[in-house]
py3Dmol code that shows the C-alpha trace and the ligand (Angstrom):
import py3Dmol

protein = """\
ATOM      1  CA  UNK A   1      28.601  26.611 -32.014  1.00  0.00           C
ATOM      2  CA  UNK A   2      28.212  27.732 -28.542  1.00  0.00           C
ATOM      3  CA  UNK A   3      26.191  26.370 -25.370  1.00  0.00           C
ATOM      4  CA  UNK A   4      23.403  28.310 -23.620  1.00  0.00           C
ATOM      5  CA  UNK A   5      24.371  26.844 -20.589  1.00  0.00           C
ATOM      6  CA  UNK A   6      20.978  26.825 -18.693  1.00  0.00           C
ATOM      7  CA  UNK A   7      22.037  25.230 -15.697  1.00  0.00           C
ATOM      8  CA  UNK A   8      24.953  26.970 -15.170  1.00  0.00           C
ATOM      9  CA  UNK A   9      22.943  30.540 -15.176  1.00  0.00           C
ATOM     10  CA  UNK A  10      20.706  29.249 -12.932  1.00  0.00           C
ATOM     11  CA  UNK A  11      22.790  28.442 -10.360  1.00  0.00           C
ATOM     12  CA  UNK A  12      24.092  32.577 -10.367  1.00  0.00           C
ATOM     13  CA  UNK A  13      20.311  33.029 -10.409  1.00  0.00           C
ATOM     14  CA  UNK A  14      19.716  30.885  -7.119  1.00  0.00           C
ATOM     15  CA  UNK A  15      22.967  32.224  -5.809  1.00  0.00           C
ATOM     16  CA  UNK A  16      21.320  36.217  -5.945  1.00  0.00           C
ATOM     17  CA  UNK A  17      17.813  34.803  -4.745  1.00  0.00           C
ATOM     18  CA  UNK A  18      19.010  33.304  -1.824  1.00  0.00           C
ATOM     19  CA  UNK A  19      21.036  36.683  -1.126  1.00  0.00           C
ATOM     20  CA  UNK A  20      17.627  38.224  -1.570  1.00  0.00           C
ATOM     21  CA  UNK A  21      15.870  36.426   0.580  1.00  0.00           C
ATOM     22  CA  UNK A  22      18.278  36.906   3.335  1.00  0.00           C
ATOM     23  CA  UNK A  23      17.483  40.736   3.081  1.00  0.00           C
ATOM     24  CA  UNK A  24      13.414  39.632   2.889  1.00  0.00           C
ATOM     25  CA  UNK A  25      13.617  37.763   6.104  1.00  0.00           C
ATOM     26  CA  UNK A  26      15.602  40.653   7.538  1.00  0.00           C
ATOM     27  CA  UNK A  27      12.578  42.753   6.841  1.00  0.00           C
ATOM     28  CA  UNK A  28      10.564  40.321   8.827  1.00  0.00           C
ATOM     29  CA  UNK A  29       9.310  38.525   5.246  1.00  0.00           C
ATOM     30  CA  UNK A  30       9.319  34.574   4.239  1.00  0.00           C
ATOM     31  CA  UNK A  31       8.892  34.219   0.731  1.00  0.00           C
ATOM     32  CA  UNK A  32       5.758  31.372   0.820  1.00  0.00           C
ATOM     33  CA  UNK A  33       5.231  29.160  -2.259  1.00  0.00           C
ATOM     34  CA  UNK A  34       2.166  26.699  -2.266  1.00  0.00           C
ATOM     35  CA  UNK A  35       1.806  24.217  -4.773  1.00  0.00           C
ATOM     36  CA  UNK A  36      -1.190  21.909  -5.641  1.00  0.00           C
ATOM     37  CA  UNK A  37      -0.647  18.928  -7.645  1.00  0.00           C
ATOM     38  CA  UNK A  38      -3.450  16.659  -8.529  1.00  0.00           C
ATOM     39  CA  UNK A  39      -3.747  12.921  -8.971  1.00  0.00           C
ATOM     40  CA  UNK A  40      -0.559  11.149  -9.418  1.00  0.00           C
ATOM     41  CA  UNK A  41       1.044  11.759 -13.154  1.00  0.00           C
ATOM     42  CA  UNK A  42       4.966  11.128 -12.254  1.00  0.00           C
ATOM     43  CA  UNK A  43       6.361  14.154 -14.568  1.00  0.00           C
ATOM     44  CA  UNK A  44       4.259  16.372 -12.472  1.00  0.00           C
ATOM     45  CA  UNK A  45       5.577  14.642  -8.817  1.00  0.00           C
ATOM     46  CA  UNK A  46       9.295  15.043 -10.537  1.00  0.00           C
ATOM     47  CA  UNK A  47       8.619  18.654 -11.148  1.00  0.00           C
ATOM     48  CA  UNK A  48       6.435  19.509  -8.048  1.00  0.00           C
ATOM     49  CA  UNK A  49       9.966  17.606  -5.936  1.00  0.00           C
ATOM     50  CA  UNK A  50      12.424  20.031  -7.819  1.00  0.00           C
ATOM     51  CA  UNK A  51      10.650  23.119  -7.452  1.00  0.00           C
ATOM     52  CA  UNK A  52      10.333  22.385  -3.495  1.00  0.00           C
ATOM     53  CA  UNK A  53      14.457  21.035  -3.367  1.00  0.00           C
ATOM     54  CA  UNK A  54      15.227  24.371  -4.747  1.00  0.00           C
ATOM     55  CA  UNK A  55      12.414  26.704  -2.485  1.00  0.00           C
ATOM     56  CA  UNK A  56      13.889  25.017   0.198  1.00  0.00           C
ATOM     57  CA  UNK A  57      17.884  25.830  -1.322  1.00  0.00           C
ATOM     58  CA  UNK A  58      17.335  29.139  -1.370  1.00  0.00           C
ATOM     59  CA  UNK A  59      15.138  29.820   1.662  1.00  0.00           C
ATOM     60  CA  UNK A  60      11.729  29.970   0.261  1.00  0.00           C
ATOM     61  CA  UNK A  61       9.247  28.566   2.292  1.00  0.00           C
ATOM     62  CA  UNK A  62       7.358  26.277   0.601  1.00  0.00           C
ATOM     63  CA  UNK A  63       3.904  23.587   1.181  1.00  0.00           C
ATOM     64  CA  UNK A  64       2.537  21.186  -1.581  1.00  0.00           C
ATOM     65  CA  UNK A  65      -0.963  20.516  -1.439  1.00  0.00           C
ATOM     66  CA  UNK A  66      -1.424  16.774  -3.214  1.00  0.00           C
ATOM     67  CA  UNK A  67      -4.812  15.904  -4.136  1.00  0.00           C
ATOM     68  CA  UNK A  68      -5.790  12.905  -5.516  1.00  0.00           C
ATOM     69  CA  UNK A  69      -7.102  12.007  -8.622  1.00  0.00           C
ATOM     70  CA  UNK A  70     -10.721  12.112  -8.344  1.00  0.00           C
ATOM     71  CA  UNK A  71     -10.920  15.348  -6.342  1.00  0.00           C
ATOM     72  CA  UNK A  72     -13.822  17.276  -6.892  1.00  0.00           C
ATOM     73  CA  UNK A  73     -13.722  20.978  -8.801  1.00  0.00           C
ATOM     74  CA  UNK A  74     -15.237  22.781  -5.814  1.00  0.00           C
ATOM     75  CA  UNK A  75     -12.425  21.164  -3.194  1.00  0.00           C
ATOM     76  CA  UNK A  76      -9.967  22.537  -5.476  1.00  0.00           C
ATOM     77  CA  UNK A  77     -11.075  25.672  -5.395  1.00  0.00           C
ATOM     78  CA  UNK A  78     -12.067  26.183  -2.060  1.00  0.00           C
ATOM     79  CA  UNK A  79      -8.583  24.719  -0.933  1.00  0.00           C
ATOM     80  CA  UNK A  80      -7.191  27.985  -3.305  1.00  0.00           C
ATOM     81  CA  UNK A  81      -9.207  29.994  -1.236  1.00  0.00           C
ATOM     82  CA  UNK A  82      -8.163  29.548   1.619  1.00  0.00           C
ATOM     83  CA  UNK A  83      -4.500  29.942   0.260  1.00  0.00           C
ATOM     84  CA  UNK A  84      -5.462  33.057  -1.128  1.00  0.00           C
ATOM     85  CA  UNK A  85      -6.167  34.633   2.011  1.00  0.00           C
ATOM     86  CA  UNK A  86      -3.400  33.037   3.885  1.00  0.00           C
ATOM     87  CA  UNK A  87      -0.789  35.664   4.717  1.00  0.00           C
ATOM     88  CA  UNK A  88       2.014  33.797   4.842  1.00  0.00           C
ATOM     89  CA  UNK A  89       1.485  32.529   0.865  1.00  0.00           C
ATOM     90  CA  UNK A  90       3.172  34.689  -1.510  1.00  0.00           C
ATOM     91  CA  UNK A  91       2.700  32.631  -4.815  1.00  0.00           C
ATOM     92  CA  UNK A  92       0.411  30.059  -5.822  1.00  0.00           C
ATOM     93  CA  UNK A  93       1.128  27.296  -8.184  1.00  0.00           C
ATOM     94  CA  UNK A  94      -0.826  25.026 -10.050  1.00  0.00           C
ATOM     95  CA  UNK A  95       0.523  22.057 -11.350  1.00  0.00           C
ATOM     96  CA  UNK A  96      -0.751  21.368 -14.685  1.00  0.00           C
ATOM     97  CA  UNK A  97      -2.047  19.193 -16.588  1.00  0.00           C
ATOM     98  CA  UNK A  98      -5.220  19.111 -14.269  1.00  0.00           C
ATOM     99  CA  UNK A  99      -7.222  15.680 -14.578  1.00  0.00           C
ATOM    100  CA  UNK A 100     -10.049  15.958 -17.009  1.00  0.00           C
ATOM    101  CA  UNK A 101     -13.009  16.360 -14.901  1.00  0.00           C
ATOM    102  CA  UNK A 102     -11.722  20.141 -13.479  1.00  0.00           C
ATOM    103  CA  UNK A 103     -12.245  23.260 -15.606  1.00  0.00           C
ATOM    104  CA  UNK A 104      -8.613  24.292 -15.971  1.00  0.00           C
ATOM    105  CA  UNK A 105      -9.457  27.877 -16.576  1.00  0.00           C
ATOM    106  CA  UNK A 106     -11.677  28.025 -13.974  1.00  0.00           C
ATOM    107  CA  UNK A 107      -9.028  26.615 -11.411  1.00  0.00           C
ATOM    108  CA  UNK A 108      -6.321  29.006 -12.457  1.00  0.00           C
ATOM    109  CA  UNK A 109      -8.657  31.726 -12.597  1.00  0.00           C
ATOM    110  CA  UNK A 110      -9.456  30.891  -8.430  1.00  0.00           C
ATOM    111  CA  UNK A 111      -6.041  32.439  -7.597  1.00  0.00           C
ATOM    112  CA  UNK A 112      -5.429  35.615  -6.797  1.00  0.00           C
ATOM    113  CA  UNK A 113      -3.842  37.572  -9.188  1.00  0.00           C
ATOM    114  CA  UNK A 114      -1.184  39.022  -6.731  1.00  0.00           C
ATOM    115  CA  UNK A 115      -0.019  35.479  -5.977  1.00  0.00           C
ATOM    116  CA  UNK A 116      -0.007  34.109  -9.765  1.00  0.00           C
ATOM    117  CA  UNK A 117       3.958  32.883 -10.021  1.00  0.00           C
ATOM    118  CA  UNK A 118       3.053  30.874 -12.820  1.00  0.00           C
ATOM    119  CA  UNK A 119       1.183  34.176 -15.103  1.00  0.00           C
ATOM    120  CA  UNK A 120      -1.651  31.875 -15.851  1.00  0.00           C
ATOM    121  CA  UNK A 121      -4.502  33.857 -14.921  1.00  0.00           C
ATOM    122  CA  UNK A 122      -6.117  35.762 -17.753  1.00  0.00           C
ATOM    123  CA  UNK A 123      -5.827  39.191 -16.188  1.00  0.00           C
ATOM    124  CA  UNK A 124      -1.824  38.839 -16.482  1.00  0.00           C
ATOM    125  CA  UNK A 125      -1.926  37.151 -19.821  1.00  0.00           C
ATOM    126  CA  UNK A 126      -3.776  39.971 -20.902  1.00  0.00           C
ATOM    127  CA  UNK A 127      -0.822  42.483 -18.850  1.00  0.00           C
ATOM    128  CA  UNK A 128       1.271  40.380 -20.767  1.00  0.00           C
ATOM    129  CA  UNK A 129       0.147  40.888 -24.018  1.00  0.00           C
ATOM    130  CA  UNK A 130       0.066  44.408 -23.560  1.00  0.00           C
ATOM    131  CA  UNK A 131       3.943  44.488 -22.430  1.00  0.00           C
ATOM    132  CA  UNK A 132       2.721  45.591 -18.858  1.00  0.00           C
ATOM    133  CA  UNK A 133       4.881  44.526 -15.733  1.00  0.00           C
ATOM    134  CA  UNK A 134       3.533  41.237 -14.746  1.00  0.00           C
ATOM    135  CA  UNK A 135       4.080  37.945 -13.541  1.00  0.00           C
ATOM    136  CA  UNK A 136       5.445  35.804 -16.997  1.00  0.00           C
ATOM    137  CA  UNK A 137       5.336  32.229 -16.881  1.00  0.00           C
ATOM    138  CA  UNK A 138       8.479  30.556 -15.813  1.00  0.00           C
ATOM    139  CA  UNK A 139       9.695  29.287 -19.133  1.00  0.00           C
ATOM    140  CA  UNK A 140       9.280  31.615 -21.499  1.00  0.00           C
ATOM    141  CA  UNK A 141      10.852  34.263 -18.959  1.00  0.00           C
ATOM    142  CA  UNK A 142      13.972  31.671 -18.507  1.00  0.00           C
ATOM    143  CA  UNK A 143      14.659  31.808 -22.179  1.00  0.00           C
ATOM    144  CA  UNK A 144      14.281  35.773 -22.205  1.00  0.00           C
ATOM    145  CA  UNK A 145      17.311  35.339 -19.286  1.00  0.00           C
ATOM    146  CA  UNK A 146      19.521  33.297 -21.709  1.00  0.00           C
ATOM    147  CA  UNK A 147      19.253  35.014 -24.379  1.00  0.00           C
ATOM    148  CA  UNK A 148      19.966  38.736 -22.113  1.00  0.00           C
ATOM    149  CA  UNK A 149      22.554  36.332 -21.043  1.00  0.00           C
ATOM    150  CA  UNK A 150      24.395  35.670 -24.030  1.00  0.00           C
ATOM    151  CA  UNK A 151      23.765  39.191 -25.568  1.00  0.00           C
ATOM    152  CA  UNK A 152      21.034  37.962 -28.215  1.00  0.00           C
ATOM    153  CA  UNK A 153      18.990  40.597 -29.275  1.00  0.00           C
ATOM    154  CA  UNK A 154      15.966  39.639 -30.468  1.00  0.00           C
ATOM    155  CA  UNK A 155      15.142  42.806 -31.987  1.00  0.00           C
ATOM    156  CA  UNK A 156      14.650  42.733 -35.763  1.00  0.00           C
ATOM    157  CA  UNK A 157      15.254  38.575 -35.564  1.00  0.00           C
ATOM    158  CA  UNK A 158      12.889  36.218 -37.775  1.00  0.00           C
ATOM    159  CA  UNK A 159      12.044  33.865 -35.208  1.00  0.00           C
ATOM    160  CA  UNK A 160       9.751  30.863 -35.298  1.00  0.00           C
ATOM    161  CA  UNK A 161       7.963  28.991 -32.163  1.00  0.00           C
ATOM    162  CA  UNK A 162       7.053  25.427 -32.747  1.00  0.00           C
ATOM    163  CA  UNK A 163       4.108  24.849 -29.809  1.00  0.00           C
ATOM    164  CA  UNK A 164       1.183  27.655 -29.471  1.00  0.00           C
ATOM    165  CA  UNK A 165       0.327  26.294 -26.110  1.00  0.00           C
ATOM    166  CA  UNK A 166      -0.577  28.717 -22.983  1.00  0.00           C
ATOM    167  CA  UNK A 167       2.228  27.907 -20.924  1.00  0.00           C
ATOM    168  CA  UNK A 168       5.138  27.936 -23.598  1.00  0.00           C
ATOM    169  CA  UNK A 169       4.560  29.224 -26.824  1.00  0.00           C
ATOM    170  CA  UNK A 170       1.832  31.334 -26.225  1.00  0.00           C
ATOM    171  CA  UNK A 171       4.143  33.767 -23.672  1.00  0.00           C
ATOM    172  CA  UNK A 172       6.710  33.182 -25.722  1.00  0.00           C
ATOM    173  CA  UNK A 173       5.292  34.700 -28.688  1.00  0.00           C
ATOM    174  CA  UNK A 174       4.399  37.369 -26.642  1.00  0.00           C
ATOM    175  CA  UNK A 175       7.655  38.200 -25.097  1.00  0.00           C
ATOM    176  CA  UNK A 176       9.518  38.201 -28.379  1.00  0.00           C
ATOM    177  CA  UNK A 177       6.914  40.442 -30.049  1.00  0.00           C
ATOM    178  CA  UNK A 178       7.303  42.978 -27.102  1.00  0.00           C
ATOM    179  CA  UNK A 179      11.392  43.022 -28.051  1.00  0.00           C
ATOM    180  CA  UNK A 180      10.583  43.914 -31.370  1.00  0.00           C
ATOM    181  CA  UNK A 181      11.460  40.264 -33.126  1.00  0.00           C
ATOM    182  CA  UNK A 182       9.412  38.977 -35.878  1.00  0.00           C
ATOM    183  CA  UNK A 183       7.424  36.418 -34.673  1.00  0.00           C
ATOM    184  CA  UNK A 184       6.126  32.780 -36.470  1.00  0.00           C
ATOM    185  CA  UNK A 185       4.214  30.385 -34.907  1.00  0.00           C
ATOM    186  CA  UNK A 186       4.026  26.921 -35.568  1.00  0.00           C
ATOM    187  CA  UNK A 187       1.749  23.996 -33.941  1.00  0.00           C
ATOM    188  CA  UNK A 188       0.446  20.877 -35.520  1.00  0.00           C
ATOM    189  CA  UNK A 189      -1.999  21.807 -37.963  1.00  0.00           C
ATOM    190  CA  UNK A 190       0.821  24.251 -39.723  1.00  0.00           C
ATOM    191  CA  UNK A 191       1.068  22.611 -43.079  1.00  0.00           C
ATOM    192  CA  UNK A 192       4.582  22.495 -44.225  1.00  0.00           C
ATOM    193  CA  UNK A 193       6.887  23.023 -41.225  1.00  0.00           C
ATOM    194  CA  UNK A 194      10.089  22.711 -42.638  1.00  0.00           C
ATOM    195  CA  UNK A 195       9.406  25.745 -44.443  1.00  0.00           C
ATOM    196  CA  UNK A 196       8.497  27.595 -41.379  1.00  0.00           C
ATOM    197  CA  UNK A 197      11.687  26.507 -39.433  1.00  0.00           C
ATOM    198  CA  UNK A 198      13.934  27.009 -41.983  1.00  0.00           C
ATOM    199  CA  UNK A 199      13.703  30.741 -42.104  1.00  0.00           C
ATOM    200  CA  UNK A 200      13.845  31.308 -38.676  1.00  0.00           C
ATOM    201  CA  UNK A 201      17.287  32.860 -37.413  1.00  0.00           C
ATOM    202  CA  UNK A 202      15.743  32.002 -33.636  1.00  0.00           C
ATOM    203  CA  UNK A 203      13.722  29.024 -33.532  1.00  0.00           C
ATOM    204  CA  UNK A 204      12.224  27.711 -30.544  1.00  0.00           C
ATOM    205  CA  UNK A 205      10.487  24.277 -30.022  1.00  0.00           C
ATOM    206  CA  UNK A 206       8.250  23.273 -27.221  1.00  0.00           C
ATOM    207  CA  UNK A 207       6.036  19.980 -28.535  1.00  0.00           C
ATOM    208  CA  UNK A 208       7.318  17.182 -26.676  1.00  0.00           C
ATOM    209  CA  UNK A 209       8.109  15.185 -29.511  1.00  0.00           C
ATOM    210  CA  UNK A 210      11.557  13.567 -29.660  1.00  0.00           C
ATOM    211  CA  UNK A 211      13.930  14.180 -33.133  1.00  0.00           C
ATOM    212  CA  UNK A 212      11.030  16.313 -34.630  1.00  0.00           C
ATOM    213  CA  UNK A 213      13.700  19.121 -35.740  1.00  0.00           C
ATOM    214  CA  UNK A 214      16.128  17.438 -37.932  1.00  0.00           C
ATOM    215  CA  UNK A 215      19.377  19.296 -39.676  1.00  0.00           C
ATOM    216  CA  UNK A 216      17.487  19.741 -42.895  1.00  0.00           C
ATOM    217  CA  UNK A 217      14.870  21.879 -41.093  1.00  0.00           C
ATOM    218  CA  UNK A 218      17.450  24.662 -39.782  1.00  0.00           C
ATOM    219  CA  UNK A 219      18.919  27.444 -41.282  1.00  0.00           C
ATOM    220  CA  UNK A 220      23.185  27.276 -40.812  1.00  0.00           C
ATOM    221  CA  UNK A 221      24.010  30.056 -37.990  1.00  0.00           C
ATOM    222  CA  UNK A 222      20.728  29.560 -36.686  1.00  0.00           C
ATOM    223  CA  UNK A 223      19.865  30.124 -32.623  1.00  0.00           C
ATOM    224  CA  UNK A 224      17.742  27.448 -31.564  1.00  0.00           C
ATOM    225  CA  UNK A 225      15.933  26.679 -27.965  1.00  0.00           C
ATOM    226  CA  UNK A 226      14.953  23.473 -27.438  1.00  0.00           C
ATOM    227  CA  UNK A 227      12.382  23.538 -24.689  1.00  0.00           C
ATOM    228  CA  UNK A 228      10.762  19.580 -25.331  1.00  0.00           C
ATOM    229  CA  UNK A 229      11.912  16.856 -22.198  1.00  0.00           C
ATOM    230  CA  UNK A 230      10.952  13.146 -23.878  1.00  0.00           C
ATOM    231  CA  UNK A 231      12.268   9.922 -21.611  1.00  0.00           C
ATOM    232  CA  UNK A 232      13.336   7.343 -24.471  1.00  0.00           C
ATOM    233  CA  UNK A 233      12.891   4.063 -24.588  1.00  0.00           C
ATOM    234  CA  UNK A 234      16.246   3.409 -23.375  1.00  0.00           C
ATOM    235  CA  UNK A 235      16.036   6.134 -20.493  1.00  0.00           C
ATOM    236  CA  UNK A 236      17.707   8.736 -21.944  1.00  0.00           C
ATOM    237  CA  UNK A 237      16.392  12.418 -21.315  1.00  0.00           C
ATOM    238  CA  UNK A 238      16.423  14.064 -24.660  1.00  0.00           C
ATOM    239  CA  UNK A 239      14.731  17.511 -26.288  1.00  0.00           C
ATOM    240  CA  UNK A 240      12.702  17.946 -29.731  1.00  0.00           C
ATOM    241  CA  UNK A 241      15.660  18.779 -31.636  1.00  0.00           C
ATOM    242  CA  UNK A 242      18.060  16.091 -32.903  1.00  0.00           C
ATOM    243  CA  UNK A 243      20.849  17.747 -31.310  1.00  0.00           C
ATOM    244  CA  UNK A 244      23.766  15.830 -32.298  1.00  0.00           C
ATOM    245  CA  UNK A 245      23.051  16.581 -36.214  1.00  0.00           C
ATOM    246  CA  UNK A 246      21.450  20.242 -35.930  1.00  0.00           C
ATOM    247  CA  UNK A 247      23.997  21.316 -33.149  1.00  0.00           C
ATOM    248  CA  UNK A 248      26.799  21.627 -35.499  1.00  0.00           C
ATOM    249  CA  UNK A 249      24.964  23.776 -37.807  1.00  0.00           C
ATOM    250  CA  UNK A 250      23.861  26.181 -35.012  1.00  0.00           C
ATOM    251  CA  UNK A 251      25.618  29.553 -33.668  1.00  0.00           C
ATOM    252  CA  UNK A 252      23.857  29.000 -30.265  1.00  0.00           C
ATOM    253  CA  UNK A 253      21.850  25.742 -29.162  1.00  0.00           C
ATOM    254  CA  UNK A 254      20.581  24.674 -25.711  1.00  0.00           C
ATOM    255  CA  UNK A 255      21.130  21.171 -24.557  1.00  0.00           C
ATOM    256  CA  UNK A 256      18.574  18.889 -22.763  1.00  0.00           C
ATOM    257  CA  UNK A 257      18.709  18.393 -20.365  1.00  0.00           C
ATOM    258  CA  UNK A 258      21.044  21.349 -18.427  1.00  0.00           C
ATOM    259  CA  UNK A 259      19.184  24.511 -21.419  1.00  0.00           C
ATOM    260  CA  UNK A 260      16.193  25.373 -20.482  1.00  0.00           C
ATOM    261  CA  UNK A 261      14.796  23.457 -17.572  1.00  0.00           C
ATOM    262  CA  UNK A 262      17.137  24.117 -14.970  1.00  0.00           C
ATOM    263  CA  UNK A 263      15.612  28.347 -16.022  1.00  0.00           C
ATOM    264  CA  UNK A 264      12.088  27.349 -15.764  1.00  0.00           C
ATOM    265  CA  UNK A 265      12.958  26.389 -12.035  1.00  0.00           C
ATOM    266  CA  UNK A 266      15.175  29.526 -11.349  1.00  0.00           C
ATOM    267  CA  UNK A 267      12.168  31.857 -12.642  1.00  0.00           C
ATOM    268  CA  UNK A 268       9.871  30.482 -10.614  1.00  0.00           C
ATOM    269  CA  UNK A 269      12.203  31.572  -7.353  1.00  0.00           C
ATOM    270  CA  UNK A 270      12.755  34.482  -8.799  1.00  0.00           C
ATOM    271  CA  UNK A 271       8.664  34.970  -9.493  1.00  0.00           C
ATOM    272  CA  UNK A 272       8.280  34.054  -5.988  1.00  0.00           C
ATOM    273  CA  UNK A 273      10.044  37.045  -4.519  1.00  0.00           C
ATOM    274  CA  UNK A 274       8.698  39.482  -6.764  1.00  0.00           C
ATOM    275  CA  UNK A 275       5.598  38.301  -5.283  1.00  0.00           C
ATOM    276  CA  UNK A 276       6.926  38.778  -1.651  1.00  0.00           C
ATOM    277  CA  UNK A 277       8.121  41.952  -1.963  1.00  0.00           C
ATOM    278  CA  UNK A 278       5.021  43.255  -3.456  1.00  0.00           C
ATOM    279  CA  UNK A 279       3.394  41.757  -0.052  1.00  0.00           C
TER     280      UNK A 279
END
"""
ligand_1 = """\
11
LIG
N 3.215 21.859 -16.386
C 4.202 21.890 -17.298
N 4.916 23.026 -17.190
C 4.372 23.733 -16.196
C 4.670 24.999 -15.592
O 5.593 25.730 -15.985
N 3.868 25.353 -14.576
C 2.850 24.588 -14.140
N 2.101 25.034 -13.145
N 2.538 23.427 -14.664
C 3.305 22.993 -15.683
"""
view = py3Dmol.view(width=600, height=400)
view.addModel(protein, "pdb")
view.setStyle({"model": 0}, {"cartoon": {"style": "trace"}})
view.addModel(ligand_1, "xyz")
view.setStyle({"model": 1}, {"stick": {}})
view.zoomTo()
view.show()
């Protein structure tokens, strides 16, 4: 069984940004990041406060917009607006999940497609879909990297995704299907998902749900990404995957934390200057 060592990779990742970015702001251009974060859900402040640590690590220039809860849609939107046209801003972030009186889809269609880091906006879903270059939300794109990384080829590769949502599975199903894998998708009204899982030679889990992949529900050799953060009752950060019985049945397995977070983080930098160059 082998590590994908997400952290580690992401640290070459910030390394080469921040070289980029040197040769940017020789050319006269600061990367800009601006995120909005809405009302005052703590996983969302913890995220929002590493994204900005690392902007500021590698030389992005970066400004968080927080808004409380209550905000109204058309504040939002305006306050997008503005950012849209502001020169300096190279990528726009939305934190998500939005509070439940805003129209997600109408906030995250407000930004500019030029400046859409996170690849939420419909028109580069759709670019997505149809393999076209785009922006590609963070985490999805991260576990692209570590596979490239460790020389997994998805191509030909049963693989099943547990989570169809739009940030994670969604893309992720995407991605895969553009490198030629064979794709299964998984969320919670699947029936029997043990039977799903257990075929996959890739399988990828993004619920949130602590110990829902057990040994029994992987196939021996298998690959498996385990893109779930839960805070236990006892503090501990763990993923979805009951790593210390699966791992040892596994031929690749990220850990959590230190797999696939630190990647979601380096993508976004990397997102960011693709957006700056394109300026
Ligand atoms: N909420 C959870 N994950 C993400 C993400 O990757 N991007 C944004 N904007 N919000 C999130």
């Amino acid at each position: 069984m082998q590590i994908l060592d997400g952290k580690a990779l992401s640290l070459k990742i910030k390394a080469k940004a921040k070289e980029d970015i040197k040769t940017l702001k020789a050319k006269g251009i600061t990367p800009g990041l601006a995120v909005v974060v809405i009302g005052d859900d703590s996983a969302s402040h913890t995220y929002v406060r590493m994204k900005e640590k690392a902007c500021e690590e590698v030389g992005i220039y970066s400004i968080i917009h927080k808004m409380p809860d209550d905000i109204s849609q058309d504040k939002i939107l305006e306050t997008i607006g503005m950012m849209n046209k502001n020169p300096n801003i190279d990528g726009i972030l939305i934190q998500l999940p939005l509070p439940k009186h805003i129209d997600t889809t109408k906030v995250l269609q407000a930004v500019c497609e030029k400046k859409d880091v996170d690849g939420f906006h419909p028109f580069n879903v759709g670019k997505l879909v149809l393999n076209l270059d785009t922006f590609t939300p963070c985490t999805p794109l991260g576990v692209m990297k570590l596979l490239k990384a460790y020389k997994i080829e998805p191509k030909g590769l049963d693989v099943c995704i547990v989570g169809a949502s739009n940030i994670v599975g969604k893309p992720m199903m995407n991605l895969l299907l553009n490198a030629n894998a064979s794709v299964d998708i998984c969320h919670i009204y699947t029936k029997e998902l043990k039977a799903h899982t257990k075929r996959a030679d890739l399988l990828i889990v993004g619920v949130g749900r602590a110990n829902l992949i057990t040994k029994d529900m992987v196939k021996d050799g298998a690959i498996v990404i385990d893109i779930g953060i839960n805070r236990l009752e006892n503090g501990k950060l763990v993923g979805d995957v009951a790593y210390d019985e699966v791992s040892p049945k596994c031929s690749f397995i990220t850990p959590v934390p230190g797999g696939v977070g630190p990647m979601t983080i380096a993508m976004l930098l990397e997102n960011s200057i693709k957006a700056a160059r394109s300026r």
